[in-house]
TORPA-4810 file (N, C-alpha, C, O; in nm, 3 decimals):
<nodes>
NODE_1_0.084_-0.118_0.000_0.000_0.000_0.000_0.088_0.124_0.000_0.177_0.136_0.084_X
NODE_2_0.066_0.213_-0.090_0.150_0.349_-0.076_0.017_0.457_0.021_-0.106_0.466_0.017_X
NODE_3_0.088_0.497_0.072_0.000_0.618_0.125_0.048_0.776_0.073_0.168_0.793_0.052_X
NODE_4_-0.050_0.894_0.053_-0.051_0.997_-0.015_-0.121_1.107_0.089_-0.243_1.126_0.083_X
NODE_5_-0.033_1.184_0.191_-0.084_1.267_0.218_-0.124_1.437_0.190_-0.069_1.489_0.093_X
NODE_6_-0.199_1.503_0.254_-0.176_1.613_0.173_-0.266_1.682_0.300_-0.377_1.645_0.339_X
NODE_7_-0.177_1.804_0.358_-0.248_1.872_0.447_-0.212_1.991_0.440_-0.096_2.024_0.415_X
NODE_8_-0.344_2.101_0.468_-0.286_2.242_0.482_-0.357_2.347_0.564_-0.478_2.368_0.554_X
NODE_9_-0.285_2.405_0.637_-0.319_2.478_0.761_-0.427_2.596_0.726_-0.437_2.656_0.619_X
NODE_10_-0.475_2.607_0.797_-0.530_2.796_0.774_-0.703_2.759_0.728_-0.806_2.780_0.791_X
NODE_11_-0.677_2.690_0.575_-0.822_2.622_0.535_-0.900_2.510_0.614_-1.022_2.496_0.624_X
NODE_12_-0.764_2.409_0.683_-0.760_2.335_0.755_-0.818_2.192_0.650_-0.919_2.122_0.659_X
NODE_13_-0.709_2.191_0.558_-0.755_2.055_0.468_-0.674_1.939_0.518_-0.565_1.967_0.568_X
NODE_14_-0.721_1.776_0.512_-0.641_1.683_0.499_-0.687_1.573_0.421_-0.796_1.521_0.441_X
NODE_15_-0.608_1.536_0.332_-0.658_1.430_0.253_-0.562_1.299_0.277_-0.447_1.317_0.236_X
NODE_16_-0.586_1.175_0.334_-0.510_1.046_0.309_-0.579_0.933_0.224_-0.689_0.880_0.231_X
NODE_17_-0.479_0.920_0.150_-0.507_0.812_0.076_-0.446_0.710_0.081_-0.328_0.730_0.054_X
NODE_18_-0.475_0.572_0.109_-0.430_0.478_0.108_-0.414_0.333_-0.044_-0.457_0.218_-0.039_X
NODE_19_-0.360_0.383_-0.131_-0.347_0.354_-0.245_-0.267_0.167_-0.242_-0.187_0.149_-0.151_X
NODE_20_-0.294_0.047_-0.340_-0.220_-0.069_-0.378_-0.107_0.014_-0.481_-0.110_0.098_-0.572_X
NODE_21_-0.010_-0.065_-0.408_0.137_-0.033_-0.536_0.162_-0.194_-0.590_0.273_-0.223_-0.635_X
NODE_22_0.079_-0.274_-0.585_0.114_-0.414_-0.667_-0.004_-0.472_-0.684_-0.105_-0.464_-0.614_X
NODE_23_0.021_-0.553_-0.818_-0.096_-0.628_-0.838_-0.239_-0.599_-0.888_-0.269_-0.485_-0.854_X
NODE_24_-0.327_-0.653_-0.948_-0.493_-0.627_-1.032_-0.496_-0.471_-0.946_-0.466_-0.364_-1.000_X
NODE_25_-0.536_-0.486_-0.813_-0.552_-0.356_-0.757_-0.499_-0.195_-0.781_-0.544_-0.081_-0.797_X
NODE_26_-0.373_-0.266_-0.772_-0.276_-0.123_-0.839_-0.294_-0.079_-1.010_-0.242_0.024_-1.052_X
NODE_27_-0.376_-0.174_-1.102_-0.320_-0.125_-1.227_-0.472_-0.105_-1.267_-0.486_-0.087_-1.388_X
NODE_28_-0.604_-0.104_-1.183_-0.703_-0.020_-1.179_-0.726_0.127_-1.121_-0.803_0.209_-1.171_X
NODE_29_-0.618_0.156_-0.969_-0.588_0.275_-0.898_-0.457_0.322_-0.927_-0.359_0.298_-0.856_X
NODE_30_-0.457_0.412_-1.065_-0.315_0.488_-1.071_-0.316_0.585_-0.937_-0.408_0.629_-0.868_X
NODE_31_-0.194_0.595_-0.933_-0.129_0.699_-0.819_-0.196_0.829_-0.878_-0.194_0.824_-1.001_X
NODE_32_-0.242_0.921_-0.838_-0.282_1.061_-0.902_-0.113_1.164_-0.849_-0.036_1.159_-0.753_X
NODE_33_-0.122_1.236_-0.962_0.018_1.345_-0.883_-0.068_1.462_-0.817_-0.161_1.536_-0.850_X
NODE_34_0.038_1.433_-0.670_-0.006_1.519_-0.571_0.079_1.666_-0.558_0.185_1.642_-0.500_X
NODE_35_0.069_1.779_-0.586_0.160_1.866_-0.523_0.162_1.901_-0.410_0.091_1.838_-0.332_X
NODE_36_0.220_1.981_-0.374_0.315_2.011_-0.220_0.213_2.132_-0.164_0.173_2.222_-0.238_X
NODE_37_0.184_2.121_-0.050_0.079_2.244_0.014_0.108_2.374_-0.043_0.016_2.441_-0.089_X
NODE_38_0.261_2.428_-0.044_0.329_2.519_-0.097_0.305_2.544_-0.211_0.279_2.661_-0.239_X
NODE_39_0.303_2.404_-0.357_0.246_2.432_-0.483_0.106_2.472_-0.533_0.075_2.540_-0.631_X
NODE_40_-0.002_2.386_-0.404_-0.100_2.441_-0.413_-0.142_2.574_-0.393_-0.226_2.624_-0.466_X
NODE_41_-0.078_2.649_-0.276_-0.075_2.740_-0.261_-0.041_2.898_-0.315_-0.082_3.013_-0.295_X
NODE_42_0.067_2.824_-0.403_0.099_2.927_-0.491_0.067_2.962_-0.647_0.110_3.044_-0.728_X
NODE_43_-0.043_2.847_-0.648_-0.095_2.801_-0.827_-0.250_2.893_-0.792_-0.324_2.911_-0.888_X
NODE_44_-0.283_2.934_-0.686_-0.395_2.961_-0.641_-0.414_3.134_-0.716_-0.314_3.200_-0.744_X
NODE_45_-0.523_3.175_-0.733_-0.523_3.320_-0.761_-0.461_3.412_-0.675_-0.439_3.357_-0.568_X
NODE_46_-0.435_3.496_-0.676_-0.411_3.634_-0.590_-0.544_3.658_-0.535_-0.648_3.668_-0.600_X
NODE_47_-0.524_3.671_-0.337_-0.635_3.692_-0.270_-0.696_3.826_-0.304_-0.635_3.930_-0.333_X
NODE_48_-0.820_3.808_-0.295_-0.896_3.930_-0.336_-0.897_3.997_-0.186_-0.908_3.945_-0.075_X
NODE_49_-0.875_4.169_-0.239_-0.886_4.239_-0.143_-0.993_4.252_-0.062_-1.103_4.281_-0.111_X
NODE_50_-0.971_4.230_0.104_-1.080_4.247_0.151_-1.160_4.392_0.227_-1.089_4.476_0.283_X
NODE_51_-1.285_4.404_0.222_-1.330_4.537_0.227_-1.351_4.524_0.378_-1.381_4.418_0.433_X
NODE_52_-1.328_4.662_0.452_-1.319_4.678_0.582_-1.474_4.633_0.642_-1.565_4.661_0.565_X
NODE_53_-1.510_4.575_0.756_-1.604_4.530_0.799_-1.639_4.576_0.956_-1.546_4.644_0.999_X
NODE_54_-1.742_4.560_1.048_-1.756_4.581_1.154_-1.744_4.469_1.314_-1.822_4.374_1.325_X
NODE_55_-1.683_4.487_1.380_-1.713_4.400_1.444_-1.835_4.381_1.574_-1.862_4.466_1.659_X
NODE_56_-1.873_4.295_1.563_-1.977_4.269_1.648_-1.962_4.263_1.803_-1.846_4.239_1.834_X
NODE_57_-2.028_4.275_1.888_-2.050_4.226_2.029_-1.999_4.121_2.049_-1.903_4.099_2.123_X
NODE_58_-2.084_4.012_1.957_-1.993_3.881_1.949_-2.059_3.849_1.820_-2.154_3.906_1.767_X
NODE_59_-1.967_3.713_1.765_-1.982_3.673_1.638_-1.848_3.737_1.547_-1.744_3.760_1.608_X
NODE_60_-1.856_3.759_1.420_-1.747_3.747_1.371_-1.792_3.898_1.281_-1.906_3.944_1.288_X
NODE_61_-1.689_3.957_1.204_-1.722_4.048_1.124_-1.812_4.039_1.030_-1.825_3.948_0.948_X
NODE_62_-1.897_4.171_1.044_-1.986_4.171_0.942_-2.016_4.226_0.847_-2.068_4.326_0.897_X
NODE_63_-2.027_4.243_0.707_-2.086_4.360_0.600_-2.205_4.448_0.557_-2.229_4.426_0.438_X
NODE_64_-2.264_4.513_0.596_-2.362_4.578_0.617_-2.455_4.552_0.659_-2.563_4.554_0.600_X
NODE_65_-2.427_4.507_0.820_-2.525_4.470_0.944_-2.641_4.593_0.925_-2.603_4.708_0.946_X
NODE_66_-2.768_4.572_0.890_-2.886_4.649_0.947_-2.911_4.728_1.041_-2.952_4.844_1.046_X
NODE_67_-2.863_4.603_1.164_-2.873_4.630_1.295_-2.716_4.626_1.352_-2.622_4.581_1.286_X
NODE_68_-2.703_4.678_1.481_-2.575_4.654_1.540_-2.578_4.701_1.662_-2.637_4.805_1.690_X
NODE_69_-2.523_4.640_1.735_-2.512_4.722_1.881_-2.360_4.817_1.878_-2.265_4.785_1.807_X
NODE_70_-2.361_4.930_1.963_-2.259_5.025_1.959_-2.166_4.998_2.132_-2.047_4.970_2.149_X
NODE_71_-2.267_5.018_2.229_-2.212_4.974_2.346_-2.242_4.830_2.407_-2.344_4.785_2.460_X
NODE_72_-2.139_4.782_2.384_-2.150_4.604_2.395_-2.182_4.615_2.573_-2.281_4.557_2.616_X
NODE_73_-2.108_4.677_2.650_-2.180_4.720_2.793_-2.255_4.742_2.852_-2.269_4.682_2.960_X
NODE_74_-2.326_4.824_2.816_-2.461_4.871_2.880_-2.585_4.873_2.755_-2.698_4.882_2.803_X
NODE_75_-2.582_4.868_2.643_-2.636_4.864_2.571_-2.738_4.970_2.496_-2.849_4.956_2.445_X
NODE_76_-2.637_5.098_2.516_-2.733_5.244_2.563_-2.750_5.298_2.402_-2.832_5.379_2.360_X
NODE_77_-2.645_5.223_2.327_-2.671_5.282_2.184_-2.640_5.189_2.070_-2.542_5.115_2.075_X
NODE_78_-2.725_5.193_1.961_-2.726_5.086_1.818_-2.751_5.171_1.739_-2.766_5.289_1.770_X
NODE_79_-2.766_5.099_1.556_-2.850_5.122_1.485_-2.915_5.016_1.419_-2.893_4.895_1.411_X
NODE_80_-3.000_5.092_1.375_-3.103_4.949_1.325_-3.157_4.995_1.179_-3.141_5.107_1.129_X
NODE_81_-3.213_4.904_1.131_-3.285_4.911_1.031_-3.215_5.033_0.945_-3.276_5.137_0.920_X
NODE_82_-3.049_4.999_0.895_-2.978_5.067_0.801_-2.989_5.015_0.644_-2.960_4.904_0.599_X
NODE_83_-3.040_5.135_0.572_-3.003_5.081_0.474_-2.861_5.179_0.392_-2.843_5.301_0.390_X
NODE_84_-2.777_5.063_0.328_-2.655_5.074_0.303_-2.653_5.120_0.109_-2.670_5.044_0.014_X
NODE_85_-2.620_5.304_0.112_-2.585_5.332_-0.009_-2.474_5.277_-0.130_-2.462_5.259_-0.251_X
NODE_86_-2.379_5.259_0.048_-2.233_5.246_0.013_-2.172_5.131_0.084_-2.219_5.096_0.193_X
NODE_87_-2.061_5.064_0.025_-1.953_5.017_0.202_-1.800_5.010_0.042_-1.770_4.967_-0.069_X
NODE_88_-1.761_5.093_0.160_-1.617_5.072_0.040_-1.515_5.018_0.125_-1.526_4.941_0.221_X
NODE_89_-1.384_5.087_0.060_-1.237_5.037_0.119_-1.238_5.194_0.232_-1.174_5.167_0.333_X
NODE_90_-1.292_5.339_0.236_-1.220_5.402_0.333_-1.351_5.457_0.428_-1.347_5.494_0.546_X
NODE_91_-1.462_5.450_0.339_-1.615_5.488_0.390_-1.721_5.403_0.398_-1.685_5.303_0.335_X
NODE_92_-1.830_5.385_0.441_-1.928_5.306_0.438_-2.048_5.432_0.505_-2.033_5.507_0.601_X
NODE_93_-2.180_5.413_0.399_-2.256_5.538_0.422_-2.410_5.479_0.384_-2.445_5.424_0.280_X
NODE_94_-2.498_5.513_0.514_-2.643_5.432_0.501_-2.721_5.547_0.558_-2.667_5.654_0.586_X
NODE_95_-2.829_5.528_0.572_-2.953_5.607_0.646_-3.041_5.503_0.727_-3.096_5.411_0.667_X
NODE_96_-3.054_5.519_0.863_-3.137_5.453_0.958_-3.179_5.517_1.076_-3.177_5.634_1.113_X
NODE_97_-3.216_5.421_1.121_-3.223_5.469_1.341_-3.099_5.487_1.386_-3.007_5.446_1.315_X
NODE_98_-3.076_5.538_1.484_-3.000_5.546_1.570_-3.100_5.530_1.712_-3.191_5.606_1.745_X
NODE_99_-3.067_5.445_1.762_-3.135_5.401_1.931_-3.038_5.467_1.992_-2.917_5.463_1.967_X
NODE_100_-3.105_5.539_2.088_-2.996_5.579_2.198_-3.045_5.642_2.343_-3.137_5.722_2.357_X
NODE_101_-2.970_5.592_2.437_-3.045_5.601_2.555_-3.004_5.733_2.579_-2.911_5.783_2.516_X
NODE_102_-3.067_5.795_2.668_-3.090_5.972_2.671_-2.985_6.008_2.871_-2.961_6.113_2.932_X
NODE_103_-2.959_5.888_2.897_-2.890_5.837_3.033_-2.914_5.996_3.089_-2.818_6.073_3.092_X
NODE_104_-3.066_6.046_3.140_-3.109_6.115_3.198_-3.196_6.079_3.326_-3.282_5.992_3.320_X
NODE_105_-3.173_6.138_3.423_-3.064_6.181_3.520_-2.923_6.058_3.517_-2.811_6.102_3.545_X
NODE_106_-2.937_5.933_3.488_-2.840_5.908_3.470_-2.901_5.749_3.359_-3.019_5.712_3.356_X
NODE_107_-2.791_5.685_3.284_-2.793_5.578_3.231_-2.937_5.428_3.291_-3.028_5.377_3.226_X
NODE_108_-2.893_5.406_3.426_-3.023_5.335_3.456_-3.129_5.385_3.419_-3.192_5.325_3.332_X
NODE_109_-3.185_5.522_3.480_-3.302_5.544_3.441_-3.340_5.680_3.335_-3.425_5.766_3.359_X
NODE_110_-3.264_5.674_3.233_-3.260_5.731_3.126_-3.373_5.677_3.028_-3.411_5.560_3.038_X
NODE_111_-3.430_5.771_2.926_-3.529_5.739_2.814_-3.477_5.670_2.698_-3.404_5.751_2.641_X
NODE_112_-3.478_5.543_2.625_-3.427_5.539_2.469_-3.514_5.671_2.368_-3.608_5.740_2.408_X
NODE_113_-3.461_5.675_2.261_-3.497_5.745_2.161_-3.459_5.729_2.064_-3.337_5.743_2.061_X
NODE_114_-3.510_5.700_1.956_-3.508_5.696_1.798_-3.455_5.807_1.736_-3.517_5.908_1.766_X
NODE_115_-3.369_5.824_1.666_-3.363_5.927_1.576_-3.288_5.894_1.406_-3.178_5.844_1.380_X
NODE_116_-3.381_5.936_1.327_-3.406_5.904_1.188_-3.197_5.953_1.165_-3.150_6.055_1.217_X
NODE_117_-3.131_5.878_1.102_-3.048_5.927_1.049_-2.943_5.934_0.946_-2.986_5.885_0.842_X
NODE_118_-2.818_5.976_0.933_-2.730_5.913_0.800_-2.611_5.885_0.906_-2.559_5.941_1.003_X
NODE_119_-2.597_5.768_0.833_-2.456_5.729_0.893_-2.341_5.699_0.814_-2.353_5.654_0.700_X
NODE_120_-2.215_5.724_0.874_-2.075_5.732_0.807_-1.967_5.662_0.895_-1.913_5.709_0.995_X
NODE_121_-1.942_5.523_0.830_-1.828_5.448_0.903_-1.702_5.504_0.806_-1.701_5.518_0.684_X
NODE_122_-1.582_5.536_0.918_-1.475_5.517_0.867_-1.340_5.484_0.980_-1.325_5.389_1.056_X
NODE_123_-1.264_5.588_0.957_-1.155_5.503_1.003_-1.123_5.395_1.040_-1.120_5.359_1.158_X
NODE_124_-1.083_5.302_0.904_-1.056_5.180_0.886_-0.894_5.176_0.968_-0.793_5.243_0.946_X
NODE_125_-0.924_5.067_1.072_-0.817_4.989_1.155_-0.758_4.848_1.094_-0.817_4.741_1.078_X
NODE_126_-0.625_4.881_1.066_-0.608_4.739_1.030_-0.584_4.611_1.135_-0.488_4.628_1.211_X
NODE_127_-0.653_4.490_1.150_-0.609_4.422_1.282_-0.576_4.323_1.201_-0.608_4.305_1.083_X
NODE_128_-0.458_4.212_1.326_-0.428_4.076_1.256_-0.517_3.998_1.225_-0.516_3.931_1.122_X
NODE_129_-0.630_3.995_1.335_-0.736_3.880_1.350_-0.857_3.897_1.278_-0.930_3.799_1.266_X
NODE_130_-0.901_4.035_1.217_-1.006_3.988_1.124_-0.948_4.095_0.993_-1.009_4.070_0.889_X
NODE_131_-0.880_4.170_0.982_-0.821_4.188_0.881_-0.873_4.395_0.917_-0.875_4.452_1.026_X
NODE_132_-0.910_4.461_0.757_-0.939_4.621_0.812_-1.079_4.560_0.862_-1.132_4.462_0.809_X
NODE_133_-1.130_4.629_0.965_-1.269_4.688_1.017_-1.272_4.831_1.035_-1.163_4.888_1.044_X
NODE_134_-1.373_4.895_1.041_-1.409_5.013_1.048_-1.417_5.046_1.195_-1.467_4.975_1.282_X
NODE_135_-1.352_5.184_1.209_-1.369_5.197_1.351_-1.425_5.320_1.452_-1.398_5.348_1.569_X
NODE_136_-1.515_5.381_1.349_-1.585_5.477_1.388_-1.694_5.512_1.298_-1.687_5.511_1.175_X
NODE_137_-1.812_5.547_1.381_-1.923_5.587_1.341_-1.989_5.711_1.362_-1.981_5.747_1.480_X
NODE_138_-2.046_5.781_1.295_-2.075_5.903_1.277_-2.231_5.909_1.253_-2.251_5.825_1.166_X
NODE_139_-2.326_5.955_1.281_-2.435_5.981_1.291_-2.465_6.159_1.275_-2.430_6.247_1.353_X
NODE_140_-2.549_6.176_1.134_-2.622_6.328_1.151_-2.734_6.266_1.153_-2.775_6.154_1.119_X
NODE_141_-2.812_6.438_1.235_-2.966_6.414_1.270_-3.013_6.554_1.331_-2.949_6.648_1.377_X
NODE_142_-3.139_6.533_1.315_-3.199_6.652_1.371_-3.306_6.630_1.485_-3.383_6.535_1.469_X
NODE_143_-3.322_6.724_1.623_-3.379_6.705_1.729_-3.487_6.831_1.717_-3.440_6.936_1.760_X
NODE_144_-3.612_6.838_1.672_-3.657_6.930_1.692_-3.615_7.054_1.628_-3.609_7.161_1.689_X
NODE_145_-3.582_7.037_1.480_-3.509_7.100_1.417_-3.416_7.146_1.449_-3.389_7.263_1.420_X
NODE_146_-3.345_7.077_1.513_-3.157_7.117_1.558_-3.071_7.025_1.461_-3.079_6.903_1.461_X
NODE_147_-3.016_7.073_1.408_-2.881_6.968_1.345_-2.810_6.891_1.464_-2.770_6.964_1.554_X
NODE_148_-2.793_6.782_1.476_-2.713_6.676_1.571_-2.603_6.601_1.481_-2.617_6.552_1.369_X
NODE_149_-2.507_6.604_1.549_-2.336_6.484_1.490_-2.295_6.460_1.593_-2.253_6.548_1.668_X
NODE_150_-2.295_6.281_1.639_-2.246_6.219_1.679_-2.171_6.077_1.639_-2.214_5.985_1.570_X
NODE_151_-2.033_6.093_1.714_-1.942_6.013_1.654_-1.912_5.904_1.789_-1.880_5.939_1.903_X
NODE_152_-1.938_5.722_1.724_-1.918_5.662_1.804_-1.762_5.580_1.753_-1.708_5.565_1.643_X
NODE_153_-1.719_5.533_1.920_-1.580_5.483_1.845_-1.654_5.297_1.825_-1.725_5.248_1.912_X
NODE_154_-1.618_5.227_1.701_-1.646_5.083_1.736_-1.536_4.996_1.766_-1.415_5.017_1.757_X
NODE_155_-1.613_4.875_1.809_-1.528_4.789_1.850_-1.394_4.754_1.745_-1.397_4.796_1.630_X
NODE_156_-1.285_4.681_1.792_-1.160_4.656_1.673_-1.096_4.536_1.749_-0.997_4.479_1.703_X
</nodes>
């Protein structure tokens, strides 16, 4: 029996094969040519660039989450129900809610409130572990006909 391994990290592949090298058996199962993790690796396309993403509370990065929570802590501010014009490589730009607690007289017993708005992710962070994410959020809006801009930092 010849054996044929072939393993590679990261994708997390392994293939064994346990192949006859003599006899009826062997001259129905040719050997297939195997290359080297390294050959596979390098016969492969050029990785496509990846576009900056958000990270979540928990779970893994995401591309134009709807919804999202902002303070994974207390849970005093999100947005929801975004819809996404844009998401590039340095901006990402939608219009939604912004939830946000009003932490009047203080955070416990503060009001939530809705407010209709546009939002603008940018400053893209580059990290090892999920690659660029975006790391700030920007919110315009109006209170009673006041212009409002607020900028949240996100998670990275």
């Amino acid at each position: 029996m010849r054996r044929i391994s072939l393993a590679m990290f990261g994708g997390t592949v392994a293939i064994v094969l346990f192949l006859p090298t003599s006899g009826a058996a062997a001259a129905r199962c040719p050997v297939p040519s195997v290359s080297s993790p390294a050959a596979v690796a390098s016969s492969q396309a050029p990785a496509v660039k990846t576009i900056p993403r958000v990270l979540p509370c928990l779970g893994l990065p995401q591309v134009r989450p709807a919804n999202y929570l902002m303070s994974c802590a207390d849970a005093n501010a999100s947005w929801k129900k975004v819809k996404w014009a844009s998401w590039g490589a340095k901006t990402a730009l939608g219009t939604g809610d912004l939830y946000q607690n009003d932490c009047q007289p203080n955070c416990v017993s503060g009001q939530f409130h809705t407010y209709l708005a546009k939002l603008v992710l940018s400053d893209v962070t580059r990290t090892k572990k999920y690659g660029p994410l975006y790391s700030q959020a920007t919110f315009s809006y109006s209170v009673k006909g006041k212009h409002m801009s607020e900028t949240f930092g996100l998670a990275t």
